[in-house]
C-alpha positions in Angstrom: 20.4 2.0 -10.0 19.0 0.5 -7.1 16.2 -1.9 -7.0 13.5 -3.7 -4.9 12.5 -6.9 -4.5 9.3 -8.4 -2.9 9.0 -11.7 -0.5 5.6 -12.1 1.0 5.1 -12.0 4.7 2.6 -12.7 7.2 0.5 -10.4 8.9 1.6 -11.4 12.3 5.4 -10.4 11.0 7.1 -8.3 14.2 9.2 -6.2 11.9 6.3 -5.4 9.7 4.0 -4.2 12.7 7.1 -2.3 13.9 7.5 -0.7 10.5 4.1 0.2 10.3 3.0 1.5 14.1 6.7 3.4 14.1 5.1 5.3 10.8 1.5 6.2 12.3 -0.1 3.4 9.6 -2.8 1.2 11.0 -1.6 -2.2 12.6 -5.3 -3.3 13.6 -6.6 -5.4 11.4 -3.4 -7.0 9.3 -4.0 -10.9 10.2 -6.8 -11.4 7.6 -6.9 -14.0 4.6 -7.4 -11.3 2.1 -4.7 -9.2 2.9 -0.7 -10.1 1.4 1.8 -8.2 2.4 5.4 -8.0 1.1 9.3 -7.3 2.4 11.1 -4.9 0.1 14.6 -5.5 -0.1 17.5 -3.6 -1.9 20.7 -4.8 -4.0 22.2 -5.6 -0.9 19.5 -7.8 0.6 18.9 -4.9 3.5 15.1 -4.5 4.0 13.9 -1.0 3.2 10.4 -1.1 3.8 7.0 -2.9 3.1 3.4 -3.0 1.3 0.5 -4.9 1.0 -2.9 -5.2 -0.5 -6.1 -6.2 0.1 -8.4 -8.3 -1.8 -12.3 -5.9 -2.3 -14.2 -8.6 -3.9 -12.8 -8.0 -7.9 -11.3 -4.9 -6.7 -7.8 -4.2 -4.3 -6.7 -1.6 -1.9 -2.7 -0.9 -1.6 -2.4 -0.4 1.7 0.5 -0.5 4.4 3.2 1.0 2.2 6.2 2.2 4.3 9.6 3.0 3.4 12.2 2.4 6.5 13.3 5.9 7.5 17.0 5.1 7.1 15.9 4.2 3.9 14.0 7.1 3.1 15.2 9.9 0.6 16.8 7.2 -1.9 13.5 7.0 -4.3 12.5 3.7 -3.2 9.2 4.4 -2.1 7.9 4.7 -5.5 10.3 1.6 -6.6 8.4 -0.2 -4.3 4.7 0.8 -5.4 5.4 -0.6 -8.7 6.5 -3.7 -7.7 3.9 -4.2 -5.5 1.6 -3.3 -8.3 3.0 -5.7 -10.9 1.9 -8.4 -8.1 -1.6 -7.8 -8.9 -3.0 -9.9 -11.7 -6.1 -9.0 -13.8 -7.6 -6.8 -14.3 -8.8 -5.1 -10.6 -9.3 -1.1 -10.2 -6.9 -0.8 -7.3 -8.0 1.9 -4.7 -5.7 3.1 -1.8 -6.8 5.8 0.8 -4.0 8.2 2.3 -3.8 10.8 5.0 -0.8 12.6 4.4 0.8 10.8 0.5 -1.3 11.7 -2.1 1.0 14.3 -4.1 3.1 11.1 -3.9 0.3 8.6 -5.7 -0.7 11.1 -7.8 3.1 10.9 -9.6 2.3 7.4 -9.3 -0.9 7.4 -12.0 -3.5 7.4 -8.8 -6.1 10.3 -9.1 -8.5 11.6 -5.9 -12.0 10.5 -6.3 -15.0 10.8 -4.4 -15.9 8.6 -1.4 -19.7 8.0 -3.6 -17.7 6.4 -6.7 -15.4 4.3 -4.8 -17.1 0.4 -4.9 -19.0 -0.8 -2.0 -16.4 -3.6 -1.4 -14.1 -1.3 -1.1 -15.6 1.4 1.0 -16.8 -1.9 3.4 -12.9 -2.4 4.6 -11.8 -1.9 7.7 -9.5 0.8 6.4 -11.7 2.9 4.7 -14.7 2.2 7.3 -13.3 2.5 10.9 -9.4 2.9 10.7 -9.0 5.3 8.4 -10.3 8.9 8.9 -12.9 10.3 6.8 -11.0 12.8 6.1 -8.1 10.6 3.8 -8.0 11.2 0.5 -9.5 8.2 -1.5 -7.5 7.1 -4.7 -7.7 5.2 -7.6 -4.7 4.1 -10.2 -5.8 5.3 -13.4 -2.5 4.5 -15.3 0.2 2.2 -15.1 3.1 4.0 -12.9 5.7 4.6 -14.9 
């Protein structure tokens, strides 16, 4: 079986804008201290996508997951949610807001809640106050993915 691993990255990386812009996801506002993002790689050392997370006072908000689309179809993308998960330490709710993915998160543990029980720290991010439409589902992990 195939497997995923993380290197950080930068913000400012080329190939992650690229990644993220060719797959509709917002580019805006990725150059911020708060914000780590990751390079998933396979067995083979190919890059198949990326993810990230953002720091919401004690909370965090996955953001920027993408799969590469010659990469896609080979069950990675959830491979690569739970790595990026196990980079979290502690103990934070982790929040992620979605347009189009969230039959995909809810396989993952995640569960749609209301925009009125989602933290303020949260709800103040550029993704969930400007960049994101009001219309995205809002989720929050409410199990370990398995």
């Amino acid at each position: 079986m195939t497997s995923v691993t993380l290197t950080p990255v930068q913000g400012t990386d080329a190939r992650l804008k690229d990644a993220l812009a060719a797959s509709g996801l917002p580019i805006e506002d990725l150059d911020y201290s708060d914000r780590s993002f990751f390079r998933a790689t396979n067995d083979d050392g190919d890059i198949v996508g990326y993810s990230g997370v953002e720091v919401c006072g004690g909370d965090m908000l996955l953001r920027s997951v993408v799969v590469l689309p010659k990469h896609r179809g080979e069950e990675l993308g959830a491979m690569l949610v739970r790595e990026t998960l196990a980079s979290i330490s502690g103990k934070s709710a982790i929040y992620l807001a979605t347009t189009s993915a969230a039959s995909f998160f809810e396989k993952l543990g995640f569960v749609t809640i209301d925009r009125t029980k989602v933290p303020a720290d949260v709800l103040a991010t550029q993704q969930l106050s400007s960049i994101c439409p009001a219309s995205a589902t809002v989720m929050k992990l409410t199990r370990p993915p398995s």
